[in-house]
C-alpha positions as CSV (number, residue, x, y, z in Angstrom):
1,X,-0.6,-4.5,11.5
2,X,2.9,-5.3,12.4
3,X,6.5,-3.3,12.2
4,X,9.8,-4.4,12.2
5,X,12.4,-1.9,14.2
6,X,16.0,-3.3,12.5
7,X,17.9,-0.2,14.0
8,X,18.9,1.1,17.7
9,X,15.9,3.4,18.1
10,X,14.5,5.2,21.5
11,X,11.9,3.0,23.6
12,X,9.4,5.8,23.1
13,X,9.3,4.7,19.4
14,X,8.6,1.2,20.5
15,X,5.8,2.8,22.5
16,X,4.3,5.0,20.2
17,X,3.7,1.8,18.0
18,X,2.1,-0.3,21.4
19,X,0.0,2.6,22.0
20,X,-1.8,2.9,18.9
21,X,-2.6,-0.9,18.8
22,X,0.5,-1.7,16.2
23,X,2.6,-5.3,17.4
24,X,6.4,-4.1,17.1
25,X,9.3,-6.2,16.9
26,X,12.3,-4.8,18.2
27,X,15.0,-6.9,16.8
28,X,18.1,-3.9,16.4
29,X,20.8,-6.8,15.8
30,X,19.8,-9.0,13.2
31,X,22.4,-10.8,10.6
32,X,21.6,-10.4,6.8
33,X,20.1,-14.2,6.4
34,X,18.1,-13.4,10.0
35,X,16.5,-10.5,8.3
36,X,15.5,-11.9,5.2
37,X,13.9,-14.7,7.3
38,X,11.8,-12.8,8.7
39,X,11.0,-9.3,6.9
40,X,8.4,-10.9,5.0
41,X,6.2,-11.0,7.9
42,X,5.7,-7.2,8.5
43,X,4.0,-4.8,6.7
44,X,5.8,-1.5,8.1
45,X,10.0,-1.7,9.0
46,X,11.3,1.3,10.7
47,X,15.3,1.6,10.3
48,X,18.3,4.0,11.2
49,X,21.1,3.7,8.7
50,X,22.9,0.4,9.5
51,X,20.0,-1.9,8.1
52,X,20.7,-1.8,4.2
53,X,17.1,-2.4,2.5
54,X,18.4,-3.5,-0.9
55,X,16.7,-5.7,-4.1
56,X,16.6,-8.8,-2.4
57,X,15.1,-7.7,0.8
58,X,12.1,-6.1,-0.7
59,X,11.6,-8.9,-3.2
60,X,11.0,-11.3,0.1
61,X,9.2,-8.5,2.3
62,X,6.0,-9.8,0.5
63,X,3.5,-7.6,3.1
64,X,5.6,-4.5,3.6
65,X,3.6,-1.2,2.6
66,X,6.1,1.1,4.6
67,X,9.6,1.9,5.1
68,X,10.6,4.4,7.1
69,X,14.4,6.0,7.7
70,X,14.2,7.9,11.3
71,X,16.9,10.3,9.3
72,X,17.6,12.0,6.1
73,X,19.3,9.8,4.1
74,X,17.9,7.2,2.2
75,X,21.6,5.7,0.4
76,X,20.7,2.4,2.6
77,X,17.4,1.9,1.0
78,X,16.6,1.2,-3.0
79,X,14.3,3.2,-3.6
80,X,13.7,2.3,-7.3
81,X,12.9,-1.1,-6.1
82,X,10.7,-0.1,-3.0
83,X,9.1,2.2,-5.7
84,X,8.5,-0.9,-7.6
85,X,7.0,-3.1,-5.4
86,X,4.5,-0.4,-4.4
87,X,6.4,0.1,-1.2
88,X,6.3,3.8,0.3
89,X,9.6,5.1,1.5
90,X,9.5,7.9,3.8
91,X,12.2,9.8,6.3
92,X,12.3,12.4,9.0
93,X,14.3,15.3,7.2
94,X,13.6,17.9,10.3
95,X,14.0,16.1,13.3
96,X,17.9,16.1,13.0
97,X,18.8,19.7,11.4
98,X,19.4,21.7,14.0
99,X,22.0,18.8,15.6
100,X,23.5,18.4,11.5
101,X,23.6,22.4,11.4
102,X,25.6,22.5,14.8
103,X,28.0,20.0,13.6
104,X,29.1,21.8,10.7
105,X,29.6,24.9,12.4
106,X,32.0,22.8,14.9
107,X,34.1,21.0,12.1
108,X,34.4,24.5,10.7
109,X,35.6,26.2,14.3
110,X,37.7,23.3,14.8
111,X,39.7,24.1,11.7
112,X,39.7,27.8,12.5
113,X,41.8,27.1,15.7
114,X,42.9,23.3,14.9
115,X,41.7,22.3,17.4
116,X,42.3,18.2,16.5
117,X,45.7,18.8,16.3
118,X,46.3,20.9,19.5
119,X,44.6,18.7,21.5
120,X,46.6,15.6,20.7
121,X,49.7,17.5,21.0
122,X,49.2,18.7,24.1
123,X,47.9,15.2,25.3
124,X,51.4,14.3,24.3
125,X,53.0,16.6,26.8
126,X,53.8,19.2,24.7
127,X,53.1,22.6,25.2
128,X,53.3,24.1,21.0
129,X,51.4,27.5,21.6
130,X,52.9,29.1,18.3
131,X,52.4,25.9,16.3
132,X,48.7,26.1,16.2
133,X,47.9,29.6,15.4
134,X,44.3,29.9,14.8
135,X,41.7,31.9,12.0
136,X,39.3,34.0,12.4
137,X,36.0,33.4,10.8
138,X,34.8,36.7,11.3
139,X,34.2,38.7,7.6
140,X,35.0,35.6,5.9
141,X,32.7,34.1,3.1
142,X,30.4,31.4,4.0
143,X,29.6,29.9,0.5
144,X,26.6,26.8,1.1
145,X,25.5,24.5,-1.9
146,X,22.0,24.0,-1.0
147,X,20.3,26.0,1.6
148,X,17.2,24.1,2.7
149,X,16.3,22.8,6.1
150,X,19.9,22.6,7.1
151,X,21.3,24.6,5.2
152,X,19.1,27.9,6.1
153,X,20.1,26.8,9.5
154,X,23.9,26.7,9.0
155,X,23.4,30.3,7.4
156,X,21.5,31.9,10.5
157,X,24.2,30.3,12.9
158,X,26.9,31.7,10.6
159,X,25.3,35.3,9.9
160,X,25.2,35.2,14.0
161,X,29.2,34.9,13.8
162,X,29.4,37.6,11.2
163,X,30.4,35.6,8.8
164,X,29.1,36.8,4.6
165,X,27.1,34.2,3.1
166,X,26.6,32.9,-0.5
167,X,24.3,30.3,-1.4
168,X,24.0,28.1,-4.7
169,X,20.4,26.6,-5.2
170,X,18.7,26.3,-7.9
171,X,15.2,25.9,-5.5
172,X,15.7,28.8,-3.1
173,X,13.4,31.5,-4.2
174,X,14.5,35.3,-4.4
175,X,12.2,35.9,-1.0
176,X,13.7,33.0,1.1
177,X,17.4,34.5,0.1
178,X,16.2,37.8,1.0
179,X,14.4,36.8,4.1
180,X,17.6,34.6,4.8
181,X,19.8,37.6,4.5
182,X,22.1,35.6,1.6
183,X,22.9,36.0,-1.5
184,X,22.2,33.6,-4.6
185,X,25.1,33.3,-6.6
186,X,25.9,30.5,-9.5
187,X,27.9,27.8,-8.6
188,X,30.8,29.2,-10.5
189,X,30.7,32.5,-8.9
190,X,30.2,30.3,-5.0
191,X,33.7,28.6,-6.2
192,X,35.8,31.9,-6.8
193,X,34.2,33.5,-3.9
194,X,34.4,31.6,-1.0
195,X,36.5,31.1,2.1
196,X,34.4,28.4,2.8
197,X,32.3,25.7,1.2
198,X,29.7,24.1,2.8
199,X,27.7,21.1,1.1
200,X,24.0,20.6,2.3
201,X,22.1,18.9,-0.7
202,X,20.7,15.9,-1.2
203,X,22.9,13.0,-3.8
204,X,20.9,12.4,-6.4
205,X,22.3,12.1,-10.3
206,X,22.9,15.9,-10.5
207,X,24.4,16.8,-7.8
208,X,26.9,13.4,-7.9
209,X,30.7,15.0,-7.6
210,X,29.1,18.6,-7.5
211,X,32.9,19.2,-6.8
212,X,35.1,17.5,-9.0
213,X,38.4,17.1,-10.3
214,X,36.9,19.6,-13.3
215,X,36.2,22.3,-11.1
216,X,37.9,22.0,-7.6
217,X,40.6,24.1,-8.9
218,X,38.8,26.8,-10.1
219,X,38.0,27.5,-6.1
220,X,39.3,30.2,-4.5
221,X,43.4,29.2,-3.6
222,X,43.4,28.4,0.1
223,X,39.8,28.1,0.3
224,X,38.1,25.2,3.1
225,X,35.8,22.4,2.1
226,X,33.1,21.3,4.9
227,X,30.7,18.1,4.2
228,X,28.3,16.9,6.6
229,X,25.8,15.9,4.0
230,X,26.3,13.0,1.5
231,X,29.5,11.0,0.7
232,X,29.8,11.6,-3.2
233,X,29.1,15.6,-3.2
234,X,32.8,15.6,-3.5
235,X,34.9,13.3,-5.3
236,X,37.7,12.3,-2.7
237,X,40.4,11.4,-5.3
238,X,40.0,15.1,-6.8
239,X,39.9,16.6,-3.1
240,X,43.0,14.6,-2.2
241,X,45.0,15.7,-5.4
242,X,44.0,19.6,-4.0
243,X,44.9,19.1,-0.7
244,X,48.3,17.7,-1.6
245,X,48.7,20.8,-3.9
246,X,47.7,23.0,-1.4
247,X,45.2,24.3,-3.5
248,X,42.5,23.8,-0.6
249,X,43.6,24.8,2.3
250,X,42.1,22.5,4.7
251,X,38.7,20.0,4.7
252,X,36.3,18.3,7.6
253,X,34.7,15.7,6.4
254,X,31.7,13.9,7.9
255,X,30.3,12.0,5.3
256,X,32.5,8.8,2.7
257,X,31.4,7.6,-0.7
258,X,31.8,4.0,1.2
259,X,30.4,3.2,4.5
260,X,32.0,2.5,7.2
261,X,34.9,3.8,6.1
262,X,37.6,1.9,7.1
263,X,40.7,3.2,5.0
264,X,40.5,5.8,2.5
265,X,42.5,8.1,0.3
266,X,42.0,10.9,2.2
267,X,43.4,9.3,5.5
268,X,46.9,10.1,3.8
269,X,46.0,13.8,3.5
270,X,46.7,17.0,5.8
271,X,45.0,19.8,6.9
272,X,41.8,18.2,6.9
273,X,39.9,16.4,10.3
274,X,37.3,13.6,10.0
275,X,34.0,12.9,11.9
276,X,32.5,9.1,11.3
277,X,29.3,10.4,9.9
278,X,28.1,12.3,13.1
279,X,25.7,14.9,11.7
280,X,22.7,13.4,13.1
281,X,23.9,11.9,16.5
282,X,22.8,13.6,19.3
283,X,20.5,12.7,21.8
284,X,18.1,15.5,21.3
285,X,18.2,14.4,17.1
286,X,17.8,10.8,17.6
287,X,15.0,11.2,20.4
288,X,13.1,13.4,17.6
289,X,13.1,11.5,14.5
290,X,12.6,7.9,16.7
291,X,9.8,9.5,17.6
292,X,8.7,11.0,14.0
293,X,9.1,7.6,12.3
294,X,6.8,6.0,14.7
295,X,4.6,8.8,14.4
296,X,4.7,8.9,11.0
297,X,4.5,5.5,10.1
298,X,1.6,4.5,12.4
299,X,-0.5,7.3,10.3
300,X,0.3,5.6,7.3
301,X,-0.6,2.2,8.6
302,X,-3.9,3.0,10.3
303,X,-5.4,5.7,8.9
304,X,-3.6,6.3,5.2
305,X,-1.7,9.7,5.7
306,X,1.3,10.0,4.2
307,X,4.1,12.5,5.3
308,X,7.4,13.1,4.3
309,X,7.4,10.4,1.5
310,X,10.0,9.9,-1.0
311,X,8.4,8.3,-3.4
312,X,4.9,9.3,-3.6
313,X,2.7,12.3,-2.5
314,X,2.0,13.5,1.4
315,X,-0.8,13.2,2.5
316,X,-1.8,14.8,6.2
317,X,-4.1,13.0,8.3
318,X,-6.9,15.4,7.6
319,X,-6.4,15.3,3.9
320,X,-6.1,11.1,4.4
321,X,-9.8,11.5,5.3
322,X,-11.5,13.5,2.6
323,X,-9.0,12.2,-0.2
324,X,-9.8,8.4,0.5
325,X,-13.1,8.2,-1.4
326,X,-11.8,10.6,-4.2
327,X,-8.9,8.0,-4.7
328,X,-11.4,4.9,-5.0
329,X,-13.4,7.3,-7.8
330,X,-10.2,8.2,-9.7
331,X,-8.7,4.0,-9.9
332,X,-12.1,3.6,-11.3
333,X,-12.5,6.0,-13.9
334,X,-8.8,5.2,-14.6
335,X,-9.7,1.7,-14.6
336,X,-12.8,1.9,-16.7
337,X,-10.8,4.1,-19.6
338,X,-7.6,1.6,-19.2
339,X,-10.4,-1.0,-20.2
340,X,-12.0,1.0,-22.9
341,X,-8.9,1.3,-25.0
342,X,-8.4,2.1,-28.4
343,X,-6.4,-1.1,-28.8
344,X,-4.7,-0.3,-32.1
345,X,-2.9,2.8,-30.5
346,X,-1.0,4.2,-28.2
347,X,-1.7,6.8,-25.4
348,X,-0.9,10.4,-25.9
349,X,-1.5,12.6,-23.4
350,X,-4.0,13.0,-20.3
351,X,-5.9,15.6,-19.3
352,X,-7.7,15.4,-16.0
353,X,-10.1,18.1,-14.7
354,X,-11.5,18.9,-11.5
355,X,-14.5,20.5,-10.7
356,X,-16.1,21.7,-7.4
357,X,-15.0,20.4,-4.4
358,X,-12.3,18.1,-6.2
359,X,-10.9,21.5,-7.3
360,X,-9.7,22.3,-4.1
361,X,-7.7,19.5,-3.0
362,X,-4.7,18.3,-2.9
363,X,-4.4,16.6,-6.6
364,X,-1.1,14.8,-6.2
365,X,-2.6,11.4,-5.2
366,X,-5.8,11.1,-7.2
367,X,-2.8,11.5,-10.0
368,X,-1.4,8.3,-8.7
369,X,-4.6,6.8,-8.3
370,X,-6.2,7.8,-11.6
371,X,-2.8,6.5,-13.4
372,X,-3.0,2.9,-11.3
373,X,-6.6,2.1,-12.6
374,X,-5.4,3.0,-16.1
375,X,-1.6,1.9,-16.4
376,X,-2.5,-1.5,-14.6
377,X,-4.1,-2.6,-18.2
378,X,-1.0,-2.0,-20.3
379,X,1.7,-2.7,-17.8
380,X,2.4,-5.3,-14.9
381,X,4.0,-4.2,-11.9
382,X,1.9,-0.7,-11.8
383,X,0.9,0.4,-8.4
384,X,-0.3,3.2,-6.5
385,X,3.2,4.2,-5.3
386,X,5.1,4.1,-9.0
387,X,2.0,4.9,-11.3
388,X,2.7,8.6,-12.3
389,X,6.2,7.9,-12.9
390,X,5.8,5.2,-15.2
391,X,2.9,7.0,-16.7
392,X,5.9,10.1,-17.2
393,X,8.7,7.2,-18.2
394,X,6.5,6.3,-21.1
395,X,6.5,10.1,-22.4
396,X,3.0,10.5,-21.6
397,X,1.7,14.3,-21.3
398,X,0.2,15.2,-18.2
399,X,-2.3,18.1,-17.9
400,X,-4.5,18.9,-14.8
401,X,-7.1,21.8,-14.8
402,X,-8.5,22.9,-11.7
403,X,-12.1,24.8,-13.1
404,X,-14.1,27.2,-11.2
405,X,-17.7,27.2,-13.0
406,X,-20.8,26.2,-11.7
407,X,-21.6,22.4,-12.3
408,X,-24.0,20.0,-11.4
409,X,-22.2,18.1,-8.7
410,X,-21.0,19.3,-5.7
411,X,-17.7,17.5,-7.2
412,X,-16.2,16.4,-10.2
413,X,-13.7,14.4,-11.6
414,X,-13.2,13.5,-15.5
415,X,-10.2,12.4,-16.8
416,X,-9.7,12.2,-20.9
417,X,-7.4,10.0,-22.2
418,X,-5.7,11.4,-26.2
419,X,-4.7,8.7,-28.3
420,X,-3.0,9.2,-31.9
421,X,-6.6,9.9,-33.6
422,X,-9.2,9.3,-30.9
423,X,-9.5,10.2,-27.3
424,X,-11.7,8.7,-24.5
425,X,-13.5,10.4,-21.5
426,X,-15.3,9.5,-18.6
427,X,-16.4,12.0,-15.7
428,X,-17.5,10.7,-12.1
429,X,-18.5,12.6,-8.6
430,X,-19.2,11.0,-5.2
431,X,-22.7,10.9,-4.1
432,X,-22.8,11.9,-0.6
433,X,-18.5,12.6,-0.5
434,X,-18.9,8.7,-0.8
435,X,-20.4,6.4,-3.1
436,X,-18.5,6.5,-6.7
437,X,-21.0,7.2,-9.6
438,X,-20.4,8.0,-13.2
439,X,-21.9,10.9,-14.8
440,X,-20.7,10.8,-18.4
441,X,-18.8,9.5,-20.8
442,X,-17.4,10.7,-23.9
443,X,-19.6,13.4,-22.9
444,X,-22.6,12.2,-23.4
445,X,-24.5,12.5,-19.6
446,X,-25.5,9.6,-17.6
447,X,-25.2,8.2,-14.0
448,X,-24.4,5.1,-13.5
449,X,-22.9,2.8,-10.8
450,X,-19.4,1.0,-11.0
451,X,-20.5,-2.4,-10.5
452,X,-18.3,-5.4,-10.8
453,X,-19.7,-6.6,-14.1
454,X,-20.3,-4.4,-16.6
455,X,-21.3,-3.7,-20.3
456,X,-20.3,-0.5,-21.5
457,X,-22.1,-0.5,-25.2
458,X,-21.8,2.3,-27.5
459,X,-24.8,2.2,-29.9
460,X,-27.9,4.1,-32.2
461,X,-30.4,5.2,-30.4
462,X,-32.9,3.3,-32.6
463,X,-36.0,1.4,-31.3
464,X,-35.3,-2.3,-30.5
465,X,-31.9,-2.3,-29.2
466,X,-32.6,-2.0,-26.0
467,X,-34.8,-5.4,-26.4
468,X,-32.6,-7.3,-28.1
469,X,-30.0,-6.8,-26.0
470,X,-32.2,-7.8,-23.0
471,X,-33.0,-10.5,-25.0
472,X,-30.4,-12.0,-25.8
473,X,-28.9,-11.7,-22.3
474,X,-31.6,-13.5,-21.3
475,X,-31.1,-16.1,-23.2
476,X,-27.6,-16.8,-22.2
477,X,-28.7,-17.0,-18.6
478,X,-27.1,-13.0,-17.7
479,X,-29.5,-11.3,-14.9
480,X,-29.3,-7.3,-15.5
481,X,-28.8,-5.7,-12.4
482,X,-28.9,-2.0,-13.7
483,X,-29.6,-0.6,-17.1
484,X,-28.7,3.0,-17.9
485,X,-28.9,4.7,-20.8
486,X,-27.6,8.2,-21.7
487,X,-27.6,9.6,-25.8
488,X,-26.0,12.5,-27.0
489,X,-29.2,15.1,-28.3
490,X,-30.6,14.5,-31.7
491,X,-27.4,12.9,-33.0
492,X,-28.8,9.0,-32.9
493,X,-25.5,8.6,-31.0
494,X,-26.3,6.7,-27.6
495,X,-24.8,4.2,-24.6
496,X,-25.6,2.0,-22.3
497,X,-24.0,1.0,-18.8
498,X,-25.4,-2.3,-17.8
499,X,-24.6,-4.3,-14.6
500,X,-24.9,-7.9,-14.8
501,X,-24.5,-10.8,-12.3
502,X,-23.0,-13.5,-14.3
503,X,-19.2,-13.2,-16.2
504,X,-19.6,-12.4,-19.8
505,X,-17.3,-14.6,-22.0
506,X,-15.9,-13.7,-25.6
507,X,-18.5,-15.6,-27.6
508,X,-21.5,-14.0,-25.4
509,X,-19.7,-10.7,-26.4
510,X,-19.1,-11.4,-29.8
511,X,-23.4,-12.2,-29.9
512,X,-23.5,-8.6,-28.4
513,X,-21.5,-6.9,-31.0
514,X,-23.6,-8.6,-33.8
515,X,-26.6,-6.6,-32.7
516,X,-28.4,-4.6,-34.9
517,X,-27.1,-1.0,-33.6
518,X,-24.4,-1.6,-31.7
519,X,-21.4,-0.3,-32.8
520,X,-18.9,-1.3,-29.8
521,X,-19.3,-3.2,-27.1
522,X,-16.7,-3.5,-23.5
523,X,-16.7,-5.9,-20.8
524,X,-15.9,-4.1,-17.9
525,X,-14.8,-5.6,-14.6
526,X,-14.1,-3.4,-11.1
């Protein structure tokens, strides 16, 4: 295994990665045509925010199964692409919120008492006491859009400074607000009410010019506007047209729509202090999440845990462990129903239920996996990474059930796939917590294993079929490894799983379908 570090990180990340038997590059200056040279020899990159991961990086990173931003934001990454590709993206969204959280409370202190202004002034030899009257922020409202790890944070620092607090987010439940001493307002109501806005949510397509040229002046007259979270939370052309009005009374900005910004619009405006995106830089934050991302990404790479991921589910290193075999079951029942297809239809909806053991576990990946092994036989460019979305991008309906009835396997897994008229279903367990075996399909019980090669025939339990087939296998030079049959009681309704050693082509399987009995036959490859 081998990781690229693009980014000034600490040497302890360096040495995390030595440690645990990972080669490291530490290259923190490379040009763009250096980089794309050689990215495609690593299969885990670990970055800060000046390496932009775009389209055409990730097309040539050809061994890459990890990136990971020692930070929050992710605006230097595609994700959509990584996504893609298969390519895990995860950050570090804990390790800098204390240092974010005590950055905001300084932009807003130093507009309280101006303290930009006064300084330079008085570097200038002048000595303007009554110019730079101050504000108290004592009683005032603290209104926050988004209140999660940094934002919980900003609203304990300001309760300790007496301030009031309101909080807009749709996610924060009734007993976090409660046990956070804030209250939950609309984001109308946060606009009218505050003395202060705060922005600490992520940018994503909904949250995009959360304040806007629509509503920035339906906020309180005077009111300030604080942003160390994400360039585009606030449109800059609408705050500038606000702050020339007066209608906000000041701004700190710490965050731009482009990066690094070297001139913008709000460089012309007053009342209002800027910060070149220093939320996260202190020593204390950068030692943290340097040492997080190593951390984090070494799991990945040696022993499948997944934490903090942006684009598919966590996984902790004790749930890594236990959920690895239950993710080579669930491709391969996904598989074996992706190859079973009613081919004149399209897929519905799918239900997957867990019983025993599988009950009790954490269900997000064996999604992923379950909807790789079936997706990779309709669609190219499926992987374990993108899978459920593409599965929810095609409008497919998702259902899990998580059973507790007695059974008779310590775990279970089946998965039942709905087309427009006819569905298919296939239930497997682990033998031991390891080996992969089938148990039924369509319901009809029988154990088999997933070998390589097999026949899946659906046929009437009538005498003879089972030496014809054998037969006529024979024949064609086929060795059976395994024959298992399984029929549904008294209904003549019967199948049979059949390993073989040698490929079966379409005219052999054509032979097979012409059997007396058979009414379907699949060739089935794992």
């Amino acid at each position: 295994m081998k990781v690229l570090i693009s980014d000034t990180l600490s040497k302890n990340a360096v040495s995390i990665f030595q440690d645990r038997g990972i080669e490291v590059d530490y290259f923190p200056n490379l040009t763009k045509e250096e980089f794309k040279r050689v990215i495609p020899n690593y299969d885990g990159l670990a970055i800060r925010s000046n390496t932009n991961v775009d389209k055409e990086i990730i097309h040539l990173a050809k061994k890459l199964k990890i990136i990971g931003r020692a930070g929050i934001g992710i605006d230097n990454i595609d994700l959509e692409a990584a996504t893609s590709k298969g390519i895990i993206v995860m950050n570090t969204p804990h390790g800098n919120s204390i240092t974010t959280a005590e950055h905001t409370i300084a932009m807003i202190m130093s507009l309280a008492r101006r303290i930009p202004e006064a300084n330079l002034s008085t570097k200038q030899g002048k000595w303007e006491k009554s110019k730079f009257t101050g504000t108290e922020i004592f009683g005032k409202c603290l209104g926050l859009i988004g209140c999660g790890n940094i934002g919980s944070i900003v609203a304990d620092r300001a309760k300790g400074l007496k301030m009031k607090v309101c909080v807009y987010d749709p996610f924060l439940t009734n007993s976090k607000s409660n046990e956070l001493g804030v209250e939950k307002v609309s984001l109308e109501q946060l606009l009218k009410a505050s003395d202060i806005i705060s922005l600490h949510t992520p940018m994503t397509e909904t949250t995009k010019y959360i304040i806007n040229n629509q509503n920035i002046f339906s906020i309180k007259k005077g009111a300030w506007i604080i942003n160390c979270a994400r360039g585009g939370l606030v449109e800059e052309k609408a705050l500038f047209e606000a702050l020339k009005t007066n209608h906000i009374g000041a701004a700190a900005i710490d965050v731009f729509e482009k990066e690094p910004a070297f001139s913008n619009i709000l460089f012309e405006s007053q009342n209002i202090i800027f910060t070149p995106h220093l939320g996260a830089s202190t020593l204390e934050a950068q030692e943290k999440v340097a040492i997080q991302i190593s951390d984090q990404i070494s799991d990945f790479l040696l022993n499948g845990s997944v934490i903090n991921s942006l684009n598919t589910p966590s996984v902790n290193k004790e749930e890594a462990v236990i959920l690895k075999p239950f993710l080579k079951l669930s491709e391969l029942l996904g598989s074996f129903l992706g190859q079973v297809k009613v081919r004149s239809q399209n897929i519905k909806s799918v239900k997957i239920e867990f019983d025993g053991i599988a009950s009790n576990i954490n269900n997000k990946p064996i999604l992923s996996a379950i909807f790789y092994g079936l997706l990779r036989n309709y669609f190219d460019n499926v992987n374990l990474v993108n899978s459920t979305s593409v599965a929810k991008q095609k409008g497919l309906e998702i259902s899990t059930i998580n059973h507790e009835r007695k059974v008779d396997y310590q775990n279970l897994v089946t998965v039942t796939v709905n087309y427009e008229n006819y569905s298919r279903e296939i239930s497997g367990t682990l033998i031991g917590n390891k080996i992969p075996r089938i148990t039924a399909v369509q319901g009809i019980p029988i154990e088999a294993n997933f070998s390589s090669k097999t026949l899946y025939v659906r046929n009437f339990d009538k005498p003879g079929f089972i030496g014809s087939i054998g037969t006529l296998l024979a024949n064609n030079k086929i060795n059976i490894g395994s024959f298992h049959l399984g029929r549904r009681d008294d209904s003549g309704e019967a199948i049979a799983i059949i390993s073989v050693d040698q490929h079966i082509d379409n005219n052999l399987l054509k032979l097979i379908q012409d059997l007396e009995h058979v009414v379907r036959v699949d060739y089935i490859t794992f």
